[in-house]
N, C-alpha and C positions, 0 to 999 in steps of 0.2 A: 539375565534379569538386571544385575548391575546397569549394562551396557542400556537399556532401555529406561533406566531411572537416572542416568546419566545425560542419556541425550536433548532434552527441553533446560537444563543446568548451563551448555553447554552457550549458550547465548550470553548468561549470567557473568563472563568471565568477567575479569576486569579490561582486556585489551577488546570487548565489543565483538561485534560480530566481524569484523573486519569490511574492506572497502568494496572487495567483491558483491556483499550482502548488500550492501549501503546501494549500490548503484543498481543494482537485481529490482529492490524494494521500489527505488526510484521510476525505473522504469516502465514495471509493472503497472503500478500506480496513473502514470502518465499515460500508457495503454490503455488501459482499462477506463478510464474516465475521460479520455477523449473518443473511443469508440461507443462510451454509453452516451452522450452527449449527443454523438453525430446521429447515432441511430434514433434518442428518441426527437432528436430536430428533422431526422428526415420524416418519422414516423406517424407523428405526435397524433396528428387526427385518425388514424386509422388504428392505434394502440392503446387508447384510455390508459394512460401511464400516470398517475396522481404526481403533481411538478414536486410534494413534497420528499416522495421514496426519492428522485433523482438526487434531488438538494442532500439529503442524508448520505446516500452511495456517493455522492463528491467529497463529501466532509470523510467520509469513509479513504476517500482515495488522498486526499490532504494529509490526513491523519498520517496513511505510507510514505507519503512523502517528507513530510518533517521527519518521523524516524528515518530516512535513509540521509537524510541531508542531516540530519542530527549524529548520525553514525560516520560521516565524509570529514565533517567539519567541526568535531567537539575539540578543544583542548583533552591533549595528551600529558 
């Protein structure tokens, strides 16, 4: 029980999640929003995908990226 009320804390430290994390986020992020991208540019007329869900899941995927560039490159 501890160990599961621990674990979401565990981010909280004061040394961050470390650079592992950082680059994880980063990447993801980069993935994930250049594959939604390309698919709905290859897509677009055969998908009815509303341009504004994309614009939101980019800012989505931005959002990851400053946290992991925020966690590479803060002052220590």
């Amino acid at each position: 029980m501890i160990l599961t009320l621990l674990g979401p804390l565990s981010f909280a430290s004061l040394n961050g999640q470390g650079p592992l994390w950082s680059v994880f986020f980063i990447l993801v992020a980069v993935y994930v929003g250049v594959s939604g991208w390309r698919d709905y540019l290859k897509h677009r007329h055969e998908m009815q995908v509303p341009l504004p869900h994309l614009i939101f899941f980019t800012v989505g995927c931005l959002v990851m990226i400053f946290i992991g560039a925020w966690g590479l490159f803060r002052l220590r």
